[in-house]
N, C-alpha and C positions, 0 to 999 in steps of 0.2 A: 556212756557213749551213745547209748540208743537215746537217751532224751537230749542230748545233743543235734544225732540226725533227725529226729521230727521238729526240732527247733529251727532248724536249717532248711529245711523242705517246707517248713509252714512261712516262714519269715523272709525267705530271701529268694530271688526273681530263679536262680539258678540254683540248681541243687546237685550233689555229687551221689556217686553211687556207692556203697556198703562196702566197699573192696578199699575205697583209698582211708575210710575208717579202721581196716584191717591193719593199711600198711602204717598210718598214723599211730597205733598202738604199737606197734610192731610184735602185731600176731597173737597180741592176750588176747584178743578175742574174734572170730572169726565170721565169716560174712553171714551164716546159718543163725550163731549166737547173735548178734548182732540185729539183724532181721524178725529173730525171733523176739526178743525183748523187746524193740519195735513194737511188734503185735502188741505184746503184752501191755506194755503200756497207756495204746492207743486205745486197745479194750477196757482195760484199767477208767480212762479219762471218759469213756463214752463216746470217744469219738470228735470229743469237744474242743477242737483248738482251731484256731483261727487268730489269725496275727490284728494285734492293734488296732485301733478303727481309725480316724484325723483328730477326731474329736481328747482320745486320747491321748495323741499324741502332744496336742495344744494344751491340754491341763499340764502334762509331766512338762512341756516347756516352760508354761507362767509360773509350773513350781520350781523351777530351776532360776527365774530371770528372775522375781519377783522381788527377790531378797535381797537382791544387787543394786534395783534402781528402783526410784520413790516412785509410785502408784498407791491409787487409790483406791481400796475398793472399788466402788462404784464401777472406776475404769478400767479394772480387771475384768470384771462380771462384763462390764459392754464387751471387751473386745472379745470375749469366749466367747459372747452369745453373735456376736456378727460372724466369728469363725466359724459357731457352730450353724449358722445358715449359709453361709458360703462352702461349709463340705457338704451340708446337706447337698447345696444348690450341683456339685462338682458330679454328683453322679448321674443325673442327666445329660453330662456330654460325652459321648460314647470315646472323644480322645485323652481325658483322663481317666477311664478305666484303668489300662497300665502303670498310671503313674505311684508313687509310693504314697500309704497315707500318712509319711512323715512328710512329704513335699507337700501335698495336699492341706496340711495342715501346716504352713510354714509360709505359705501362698495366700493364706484365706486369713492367717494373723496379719501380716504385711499388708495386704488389699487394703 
């Protein structure tokens, strides 16, 4: 349950609070347990989590399309490497900041 809420707090725009994980279980475990493990786990990682980057997300999609429709090397490798300069390019405009780096990178494959 608790590596569920830092998955949810780390990955997604909006995040819920430790009470509706209570009522979701129904009460095995409680908002202090729940919290607590929390900690624990995040001390456990170092601290270290951080959600997906574009770039990643554009490899897990070419590994998904790939297999489905005829490409080429070569034209694999291009369209990652023009993706990977166009998220690069994406965080110098301060109004893609918000956006998701699954759109970011779904944006920069299609460009």
């Amino acid at each position: 349950v608790a590596a569920f809420y830092v998955s949810v707090k780390t990955m997604e725009s909006v995040a819920f609070g430790s009470d509706l994980l209570v009522l979701a279980s129904n009460g095995t475990y409680t908002k202090e347990e729940i919290e607590r493990t929390e900690k624990e786990l995040l001390h456990g990682l170092g601290w270290k989590v951080n959600p997906p980057t574009a770039m990643q997300f554009a490899f897990l999609i070419m590994s998904v399309v790939t297999p489905h429709i005829a490409m080429h090397d070569e034209l694999v490798v291009r369209v990652l490497d023009e993706a990977a300069y166009q998220a690069e390019s994406s965080v110098r405009d301060i109004s893609l900041s918000r956006e998701r780096s699954s759109s970011i990178a779904v944006a920069a494959m299609f460009n």
